[in-house]
C-alpha positions in Angstrom: -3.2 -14.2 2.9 -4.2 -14.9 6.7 -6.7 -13.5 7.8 -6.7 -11.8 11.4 -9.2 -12.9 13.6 -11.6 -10.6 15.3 -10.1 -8.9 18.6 -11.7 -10.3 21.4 -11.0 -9.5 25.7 -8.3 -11.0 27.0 -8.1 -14.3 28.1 -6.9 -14.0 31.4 -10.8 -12.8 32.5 -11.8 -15.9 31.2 -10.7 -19.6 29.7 -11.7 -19.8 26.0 -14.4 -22.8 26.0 -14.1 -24.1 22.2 -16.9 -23.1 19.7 -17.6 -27.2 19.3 -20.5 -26.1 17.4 -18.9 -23.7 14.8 -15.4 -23.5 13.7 -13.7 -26.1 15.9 -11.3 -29.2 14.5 -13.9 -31.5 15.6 -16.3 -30.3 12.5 -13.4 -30.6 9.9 -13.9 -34.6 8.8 -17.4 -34.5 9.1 -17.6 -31.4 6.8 -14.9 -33.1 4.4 -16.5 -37.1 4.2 -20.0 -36.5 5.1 -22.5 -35.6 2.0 -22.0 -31.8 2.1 -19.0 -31.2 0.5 -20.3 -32.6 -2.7 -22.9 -30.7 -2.2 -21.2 -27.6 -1.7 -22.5 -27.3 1.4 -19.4 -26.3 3.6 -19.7 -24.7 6.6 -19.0 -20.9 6.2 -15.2 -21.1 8.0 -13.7 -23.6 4.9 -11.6 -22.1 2.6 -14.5 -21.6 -0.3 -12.0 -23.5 -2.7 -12.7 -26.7 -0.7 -16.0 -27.9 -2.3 -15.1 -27.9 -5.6 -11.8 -30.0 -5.3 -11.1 -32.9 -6.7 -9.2 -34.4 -3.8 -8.6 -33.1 -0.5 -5.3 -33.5 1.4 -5.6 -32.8 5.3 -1.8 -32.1 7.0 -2.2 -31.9 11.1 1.2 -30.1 12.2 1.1 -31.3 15.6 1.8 -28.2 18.0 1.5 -25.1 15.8 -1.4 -22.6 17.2 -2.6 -19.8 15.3 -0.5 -17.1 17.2 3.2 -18.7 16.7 2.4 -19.0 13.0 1.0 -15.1 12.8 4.3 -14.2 14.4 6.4 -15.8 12.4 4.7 -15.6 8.6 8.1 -14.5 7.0 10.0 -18.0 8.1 6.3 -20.0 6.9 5.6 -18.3 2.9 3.5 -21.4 2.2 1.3 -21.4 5.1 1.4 -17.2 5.1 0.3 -17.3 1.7 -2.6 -19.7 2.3 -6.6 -18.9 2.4 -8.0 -19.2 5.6 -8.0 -18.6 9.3 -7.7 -19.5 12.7 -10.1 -22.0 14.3 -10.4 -23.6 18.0 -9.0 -26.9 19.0 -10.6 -28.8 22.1 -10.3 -28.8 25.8 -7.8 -29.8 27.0 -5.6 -28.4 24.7 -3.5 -31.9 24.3 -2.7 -34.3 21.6 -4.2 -37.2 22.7 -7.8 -35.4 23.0 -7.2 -33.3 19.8 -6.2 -35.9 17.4 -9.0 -37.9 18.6 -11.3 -35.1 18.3 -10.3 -34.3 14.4 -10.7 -37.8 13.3 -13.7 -39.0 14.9 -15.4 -35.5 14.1 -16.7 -36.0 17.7 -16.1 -33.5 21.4 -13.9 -34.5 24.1 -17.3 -35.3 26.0 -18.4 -37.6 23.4 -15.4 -39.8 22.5 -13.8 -40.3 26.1 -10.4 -39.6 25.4 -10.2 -36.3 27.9 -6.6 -35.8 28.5 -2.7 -36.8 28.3 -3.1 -38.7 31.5 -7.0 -39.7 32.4 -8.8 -42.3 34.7 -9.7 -45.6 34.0 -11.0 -48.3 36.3 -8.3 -46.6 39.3 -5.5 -46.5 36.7 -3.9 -43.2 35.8 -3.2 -43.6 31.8 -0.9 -41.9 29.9 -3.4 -41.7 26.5 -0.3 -41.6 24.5 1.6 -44.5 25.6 -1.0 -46.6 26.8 0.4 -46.7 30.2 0.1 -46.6 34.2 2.9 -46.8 36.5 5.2 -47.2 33.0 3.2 -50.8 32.2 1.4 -51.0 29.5 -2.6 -51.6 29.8 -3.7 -52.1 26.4 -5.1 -55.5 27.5 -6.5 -54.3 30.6 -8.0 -50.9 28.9 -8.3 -51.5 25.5 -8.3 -48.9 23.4 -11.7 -49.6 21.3 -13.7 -50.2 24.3 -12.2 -46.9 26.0 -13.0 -44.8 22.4 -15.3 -46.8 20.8 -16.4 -44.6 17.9 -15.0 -45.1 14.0 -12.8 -42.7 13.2 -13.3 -41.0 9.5 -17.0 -41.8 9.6 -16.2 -45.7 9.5 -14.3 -44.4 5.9 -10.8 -46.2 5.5 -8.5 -43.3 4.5 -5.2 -43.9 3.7 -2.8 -42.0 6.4 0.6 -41.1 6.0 2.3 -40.7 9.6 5.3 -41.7 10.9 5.5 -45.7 10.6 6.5 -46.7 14.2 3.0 -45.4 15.6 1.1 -47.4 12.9 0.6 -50.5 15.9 0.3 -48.4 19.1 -2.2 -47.9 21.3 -3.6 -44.9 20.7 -3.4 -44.9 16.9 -6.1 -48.0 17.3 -8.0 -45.9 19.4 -7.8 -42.6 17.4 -7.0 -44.2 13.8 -8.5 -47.9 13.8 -10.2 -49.0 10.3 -7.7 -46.3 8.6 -4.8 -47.7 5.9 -1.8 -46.9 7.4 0.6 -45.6 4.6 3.8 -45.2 7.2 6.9 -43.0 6.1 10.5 -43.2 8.0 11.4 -39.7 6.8 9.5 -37.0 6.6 10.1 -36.1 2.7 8.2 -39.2 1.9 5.1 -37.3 2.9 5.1 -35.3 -0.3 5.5 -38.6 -2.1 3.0 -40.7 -0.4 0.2 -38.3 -0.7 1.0 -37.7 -4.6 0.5 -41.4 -4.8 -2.8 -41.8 -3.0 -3.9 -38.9 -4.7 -2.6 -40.6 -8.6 -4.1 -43.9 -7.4 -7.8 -42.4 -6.9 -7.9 -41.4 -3.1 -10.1 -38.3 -2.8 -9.6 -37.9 1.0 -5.9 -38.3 2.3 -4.7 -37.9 6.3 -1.2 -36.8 6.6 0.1 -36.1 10.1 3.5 -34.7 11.2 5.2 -33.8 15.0 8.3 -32.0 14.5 6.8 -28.9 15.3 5.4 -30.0 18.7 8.4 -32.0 19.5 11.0 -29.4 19.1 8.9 -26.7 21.2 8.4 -29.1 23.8 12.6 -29.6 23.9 13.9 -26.5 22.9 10.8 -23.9 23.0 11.2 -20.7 21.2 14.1 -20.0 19.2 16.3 -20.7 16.6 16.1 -24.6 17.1 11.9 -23.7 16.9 12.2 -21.1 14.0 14.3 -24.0 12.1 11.7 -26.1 12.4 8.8 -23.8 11.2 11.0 -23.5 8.1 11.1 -27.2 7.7 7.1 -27.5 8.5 6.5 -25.4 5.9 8.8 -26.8 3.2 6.9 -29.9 3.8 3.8 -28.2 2.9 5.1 -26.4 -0.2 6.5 -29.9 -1.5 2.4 -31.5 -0.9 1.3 -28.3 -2.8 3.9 -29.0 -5.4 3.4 -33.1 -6.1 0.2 -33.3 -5.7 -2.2 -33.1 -9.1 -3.8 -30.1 -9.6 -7.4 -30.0 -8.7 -6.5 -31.0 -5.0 -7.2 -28.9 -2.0 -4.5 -28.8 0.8 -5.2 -27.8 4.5 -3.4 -27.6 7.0 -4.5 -27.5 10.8 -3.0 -28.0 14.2 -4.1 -30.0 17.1 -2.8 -27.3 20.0 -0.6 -24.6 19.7 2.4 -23.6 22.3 3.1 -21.3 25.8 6.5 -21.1 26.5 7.1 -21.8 30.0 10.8 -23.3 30.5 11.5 -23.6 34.3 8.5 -21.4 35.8 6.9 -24.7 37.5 4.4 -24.9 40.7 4.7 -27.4 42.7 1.4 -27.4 44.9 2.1 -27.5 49.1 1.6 -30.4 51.0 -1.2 -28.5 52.6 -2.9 -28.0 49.4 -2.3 -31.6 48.4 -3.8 -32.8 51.8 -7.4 -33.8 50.9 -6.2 -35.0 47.1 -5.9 -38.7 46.2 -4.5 -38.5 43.1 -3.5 -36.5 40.1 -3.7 -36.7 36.6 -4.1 -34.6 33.4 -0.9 -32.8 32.7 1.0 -29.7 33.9 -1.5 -26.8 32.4 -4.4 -29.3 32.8 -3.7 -30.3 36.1 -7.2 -32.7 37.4 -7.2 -32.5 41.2 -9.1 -35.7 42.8 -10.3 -35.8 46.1 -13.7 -36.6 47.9 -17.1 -35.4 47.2 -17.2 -33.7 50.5 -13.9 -31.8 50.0 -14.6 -30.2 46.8 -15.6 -27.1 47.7 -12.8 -26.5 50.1 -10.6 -27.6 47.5 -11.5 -24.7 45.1 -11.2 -22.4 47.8 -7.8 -23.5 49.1 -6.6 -23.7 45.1 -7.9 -20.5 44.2 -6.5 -18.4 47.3 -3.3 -20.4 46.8 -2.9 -19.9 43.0 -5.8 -17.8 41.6 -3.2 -15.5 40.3 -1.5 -17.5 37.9 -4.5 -20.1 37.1 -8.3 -20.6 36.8 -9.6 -22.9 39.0 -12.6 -25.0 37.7 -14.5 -27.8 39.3 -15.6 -30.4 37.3 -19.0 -29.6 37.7 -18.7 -26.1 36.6 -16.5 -27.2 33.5 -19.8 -29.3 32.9 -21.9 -26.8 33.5 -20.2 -24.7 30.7 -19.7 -27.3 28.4 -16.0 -27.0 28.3 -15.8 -30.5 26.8 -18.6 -30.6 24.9 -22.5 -30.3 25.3 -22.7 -34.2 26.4 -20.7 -35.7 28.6 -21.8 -39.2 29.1 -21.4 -41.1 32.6 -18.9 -43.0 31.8 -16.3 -39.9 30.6 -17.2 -38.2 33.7 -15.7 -40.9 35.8 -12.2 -40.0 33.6 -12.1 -36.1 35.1 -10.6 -35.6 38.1 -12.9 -33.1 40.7 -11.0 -29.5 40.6 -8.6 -28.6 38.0 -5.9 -25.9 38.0 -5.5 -24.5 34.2 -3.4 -21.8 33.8 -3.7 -18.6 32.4 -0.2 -17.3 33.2 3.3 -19.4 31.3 3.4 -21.9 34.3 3.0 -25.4 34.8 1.8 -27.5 38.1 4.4 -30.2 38.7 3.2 -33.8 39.4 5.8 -36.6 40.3 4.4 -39.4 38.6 3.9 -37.2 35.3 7.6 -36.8 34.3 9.3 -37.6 31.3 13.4 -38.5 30.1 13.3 -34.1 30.1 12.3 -31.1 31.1 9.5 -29.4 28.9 10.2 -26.1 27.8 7.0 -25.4 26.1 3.5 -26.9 26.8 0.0 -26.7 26.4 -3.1 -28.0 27.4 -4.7 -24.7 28.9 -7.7 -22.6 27.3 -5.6 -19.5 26.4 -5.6 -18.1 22.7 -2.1 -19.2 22.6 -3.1 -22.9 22.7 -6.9 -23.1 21.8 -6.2 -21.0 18.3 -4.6 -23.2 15.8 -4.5 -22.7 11.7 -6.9 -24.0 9.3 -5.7 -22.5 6.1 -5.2 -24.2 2.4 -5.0 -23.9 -1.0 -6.6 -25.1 -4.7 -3.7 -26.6 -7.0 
């Protein structure tokens, strides 16, 4: 069964920096394709079943954190009834930076892709899309110069995603050197995996974003709790068709706060000394001048200290909220003073709209969003 993880304060005295050295996302495919495992030589927060497998099968559920899943076990008896426990995602708490995080084994620091919208060269890019000012920029930024590390140790691994993001940008900058094995509905997934697994794969990548998509439309409900149910027969029918001898984990990228129309949008005065913006509504980078920093986390915190920590990029640096290392050229990426919320709220931005209004988001350091499952079992 779950395990419970250990009571700590609550968040809202401090952002929860990810433990990148100990049970993080980022130490899952080095642990799984590097020399321990065959070794036995896990790290102490793997399901102990792991070394010993055969094959392992890795299922990312996009958007489930540790905390929906706990409250929810009865509609998830697959995942409920799975070893393990929760683990940290990265900062910011958003797909792009996760996804790239779990398959290069690497921190945010180390593999550049810091956020849903980041820097580059004067462009604000949308990391998913591959876009500023809706153009595309994959010739202009491309995406192996911007993360230029292997994904999978430099192992191709078959992965079984959704086929239409097999050519986009950010799969060759997160997935490059992988075998794509695309499906067009998710019950293929079952039956793609038991194929690799038959055809001598010992390491399979499966990834699926129904969870994430329909908290981001419809947030928590019946819609969401539908979903869950459907995320978790998905599971049950890996467990099922795969050949026995294989371990199956599961994990999440971020999990979800529920914030539906309680959105800040900061004054003019606020806005005054800024030049742009970028990140995303609970990751919101602020950038301005070197000589208005200062003021800036003053006038930020007096204006919305209650609902938000307010961070500048030095002191996220200074406690090594994306990573230990943060090389030169990532730095240029963050923005100077960044409003992260600790209350359900998100910081509008005009040019960071999509066809809808979100009703659930992430990308803040809360338990809510930093926890997410890793949990599996021998079959």
């Amino acid at each position: 069964m779950l395990q419970r993880p250990v009571p700590r304060l609550p968040d809202v005295i401090r952002p929860i920096v990810p433990d990148y050295g100990g049970a993080c996302v980022r130490g899952i495919i080095p642990a799984l394709l590097g020399p321990d495992r065959h070794r036995g030589q896990l790290p102490e927060w793997f399901p102990s079943f792991v070394a010993g497998a055969d094959a392992v099968v890795l299922i990312v559920l996009d958007g489930l954190g540790w905390g929906q899943l706990r409250q929810r076990e009865h509609l998830a008896p697959t995942l409920a009834a799975m070893s393990g426990r929760s683990i940290h995602t990265v900062a910011p708490t958003t797909t792009a930076t996760a996804l790239t995080s779990i398959t290069t084994g690497l921190t945010p620091g180390e593999h550049g892709i810091v956020g849903y919208r980041m820097v580059l060269g004067g462009d604000v890019v949308n990391t998913l899309r591959w876009q500023a000012n809706e153009q595309g920029v994959r010739r202009s930024h491309p995406p192996a110069d911007v993360q230029g590390f292997d994904p999978f140790l430099g192992v191709e691994v078959p992965v079984v995603a959704q086929g239409e993001l097999e050519r986009s940008a950010f799969s060759e900058a997160h997935l490059r050197g992988s075998r794509p094995v695309g499906w067009r509905a998710p019950s293929s997934i079952a039956v793609e995996t038991k194929h690799q697994i038959e055809a001598g794969e010992q390491f399979v990548y499966c990834y699926y974003n129904g969870v994430d998509k329909i908290a981001h439309e419809r947030g928590f409900g019946d819609f969401y709790d539908a979903e869950l149910r459907f995320a978790d027969a998905l599971v049950a029918d890996v467990v099922a068709a795969v050949p026995a001898g294989t371990a199956v984990l599961v994990t999440a990228d971020h999990g979800q706060v529920h914030v539906a129309d309680n959105v800040i949008e900061p004054s003019p005065e606020l806005l005054r000394p800024v030049t742009m913006q970028s990140g995303e509504g609970r990751f919101r980078w602020l950038h301005c001048n070197d000589a208005d920093v200062d003021a800036l986390v003053d006038a930020a915190t007096d204006a919305h200290g209650d609902v938000a920590w307010v961070a500048s990029r030095e002191q996220m640096l200074d406690e090594a909220w994306f990573g230990p290392v943060v090389a030169p050229p990532v730095r240029r990426r963050l923005g100077d003073v960044a409003l992260v919320p600790f209350e359900p709220v998100s910081f509008h931005e005009a040019a960071d709209s999509g066809p809808y209004e979100l009703v659930c988001r992430h990308g803040s350091l809360t338990a809510d969003e930093v926890e997410v499952p890793f949990v599996g079992t021998l079959t």
